[in-house]
C-alpha positions, 0 to 999 in steps of 0.5 A: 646243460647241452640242450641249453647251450644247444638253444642258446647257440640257436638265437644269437640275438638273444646271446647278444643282447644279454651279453652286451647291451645294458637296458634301455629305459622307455622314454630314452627311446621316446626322446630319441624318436622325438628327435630323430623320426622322419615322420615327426621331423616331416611333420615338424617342418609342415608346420614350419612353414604353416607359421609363415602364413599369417604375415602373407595372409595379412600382409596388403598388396605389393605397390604397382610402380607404372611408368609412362612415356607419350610422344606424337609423330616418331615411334622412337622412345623420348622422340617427342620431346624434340617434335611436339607439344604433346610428349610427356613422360610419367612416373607413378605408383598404385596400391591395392586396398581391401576392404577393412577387416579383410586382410585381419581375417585373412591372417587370423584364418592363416594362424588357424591352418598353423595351429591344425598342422601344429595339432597334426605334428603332434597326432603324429608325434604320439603316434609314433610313441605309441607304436615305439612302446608297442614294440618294446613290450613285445620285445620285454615280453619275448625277452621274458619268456625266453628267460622262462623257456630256459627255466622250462628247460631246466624244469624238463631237464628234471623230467627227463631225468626221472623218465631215464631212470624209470625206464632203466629200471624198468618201470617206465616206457620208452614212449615216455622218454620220446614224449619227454624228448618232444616235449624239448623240441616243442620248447625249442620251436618255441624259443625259435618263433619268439627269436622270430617275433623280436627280431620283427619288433627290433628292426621295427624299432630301429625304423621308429628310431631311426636307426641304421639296420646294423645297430645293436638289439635294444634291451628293454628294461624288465616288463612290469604291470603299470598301476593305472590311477586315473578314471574313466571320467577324468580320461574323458575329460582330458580328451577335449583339451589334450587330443590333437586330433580333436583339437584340429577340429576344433580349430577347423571349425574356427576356420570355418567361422572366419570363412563364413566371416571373410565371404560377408566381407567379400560382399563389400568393394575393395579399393584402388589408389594410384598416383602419376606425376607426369613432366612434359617438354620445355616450357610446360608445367608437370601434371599430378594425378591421383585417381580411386577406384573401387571393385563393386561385387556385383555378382551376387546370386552367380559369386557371392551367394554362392560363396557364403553358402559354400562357407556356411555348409563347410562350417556346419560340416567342420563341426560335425566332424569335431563331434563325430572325433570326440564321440570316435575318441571317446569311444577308443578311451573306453575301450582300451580302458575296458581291456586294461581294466579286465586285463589286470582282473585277470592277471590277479587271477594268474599271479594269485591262482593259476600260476602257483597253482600249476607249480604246485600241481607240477612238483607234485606230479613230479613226487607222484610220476616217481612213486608210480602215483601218476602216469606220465601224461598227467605229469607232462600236461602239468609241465605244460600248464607252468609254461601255458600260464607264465607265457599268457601272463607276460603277453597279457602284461605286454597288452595292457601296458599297449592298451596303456600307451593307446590311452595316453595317446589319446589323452595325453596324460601321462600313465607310464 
């Protein structure tokens, strides 16, 4: 009992987190990071503002409002008025008109740039989900084993027990009771490295979240094996429709297309309109005009050829890229996919196997070390298998529940 108090004194947080705050589900934390992340709320307002492209693009040019004022013998301003048949003063207005079907492409192509930074909002979004499930495994990992250290505590308690009493008696040796003494030391370093490895996990979820530094330790609800339902094939399939990443490729390539659509329009004239009204002295009848005007694109090999092929090659190259993110996705599919799949053979092998095997070895070396059946080296090799294979099983189960989380954000189907 005073070694554990002597262990529990050394990790406050774990003290802590026990004894004041009640679990925290995952996708509590998820919604929280949703609203409160800066990376996500950064990427949110990028595409704010992407969606008030479209209206610019596709909007025509502001009206030019000209006005004129002409007068013959004094530089004086309206001077002429009062000296020459000459003088008149203007007002007029000229617009801009691209050809048709410009300013349609130009905010179909707009939205397309909106939906790449919508799809780019939600790479992040996931992003960041999938490191707030990673930390908190870790963290449900740590918390396990550090209730399992405690129990291995006890379980070297009983050891050391049965070392003292040998040794009184002369049967056993002291250098069993300082290997039984090392032994809790070891588990002690232990419980020390694991406070180490939450306490990294919790300031990085803190940051995930958003927190300030001085917030309360999350506790997480207890690690549990996710039964994964889904196929590979069915995964795959998924990755088309639900990727962002691979979906803003996709939309860049229709980007692309629209470029290539807006250089072939660029081959035809835009327009100008103006309109003057001119009121000249006394006397004299006010002047209307109206004038067109076109620019010609008569820069073919030096602008326009030039700008079609420049169009033509990014189109080819958006759509390379869309298939080397499905190829680079898929890949990452199948491979976290490999490693649950494998993840979860093994722990069978654990929970079934290992495990209660070596507890059986354990209680059984503890009835042979006391009727002098078994030395205690072989006793202490067994202890240390109890502890070996729960800590690997929980760390195995932390990963697979990481490799999960990878899958669902490649996919975006829901495993957890």
């Amino acid at each position: 009992m005073k070694s554990r108090l002597a262990a529990i004194a050394l990790f406050p947080l774990l003290t802590a987190l026990y004894a004041a705050e009640p679990p925290a589900p995952i996708d509590k934390l998820l919604g929280e990071a949703a609203a409160n992340n800066s990376d996500i709320l950064a990427a949110r307002h990028a595409w704010q503002a992407a969606e008030q492209l479209p209206s610019q693009a596709a909007t025509p040019p502001d009206p030019e409002v000209t006005v004129q004022q002409f007068s013959v013998g004094s530089p004086r301003p309206f001077a002429g008025f009062t000296n020459s048949d000459m003088a008149y003063i203007g007002f007029g207005v000229s617009q801009d008109l691209p050809y048709p079907g410009k300013l349609k492409l130009r905010g179909e192509a707009a939205r397309t740039e909106a939906s790449v930074t919508r799809q780019q909002l939600e790479t992040v979004r996931r992003a960041v989900f999938e490191q707030v499930k990673e930390a908190y495994y870790q963290i449900a990992y740590v918390q396990r084993t550090m209730s399992l250290l405690m129990r291995d505590e006890d379980l070297l308690g009983e050891i050391e027990k049965i070392v003292e009493t040998r040794y009184s008696l002369g049967q056993g040796s002291q250098q069993d009771v300082l290997k039984a003494q090392l032994e809790k030391t070891r588990i002690l370093r232990e419980m020390e490295h694991h406070n180490m490895i939450e306490g990294t996990e919790q300031a990085r979820l803190r940051q995930l979240l958003n927190r300030p530094g001085g917030s309360p330790p999350i506790v997480t609800e207890p690690l549990a094996e996710t039964t994964l339902t889904l196929t590979e094939d069915q995964l795959l399939d998924r990755i088309r429709q639900d990727n962002p990443e691979v979906t803003a490729r996709r939309d860049m390539v229709n980007r692309q297309s629209l470029q290539v659509e807006l250089a072939r329009k660029d081959r035809y004239p835009d327009f100008n309109i103006q309109y003057m009204w001119q009121s000249t002295g006394p006397g004299y009848r006010d002047y209307y005009m109206l004038t067109f005007g076109a620019k010609l694109p008569i820069y073919r090999k030096r602008k326009l050829d030039p700008e079609m092929s420049q169009a033509v090659d990014e189109l080819h190259q958006s759509k390379q890229q869309y298939d080397s993110q499905v190829q680079a996705t898929s890949f990452n599919v199948r491979s976290e996919l490999i490693s649950a799949q494998t993840t979860g053979r093994v722990l069978k092998i654990y929970s079934q196997g290992l495990m209660p095997q070596a507890m059986a070895a354990y209680r059984a070396g503890i009835a042979a070390y006391e009727t002098n059946r078994e030395d205690f080296q072989t006793l202490l090799n067994s202890f240390r298998d109890v502890v070996n294979f729960d800590e690997e099983f929980w760390k195995l189960v932390a990963d697979r529940e990481t490799s999960l989380a990878r899958i669902e954000q490649w996919t975006g189907a829901r495993i957890h």
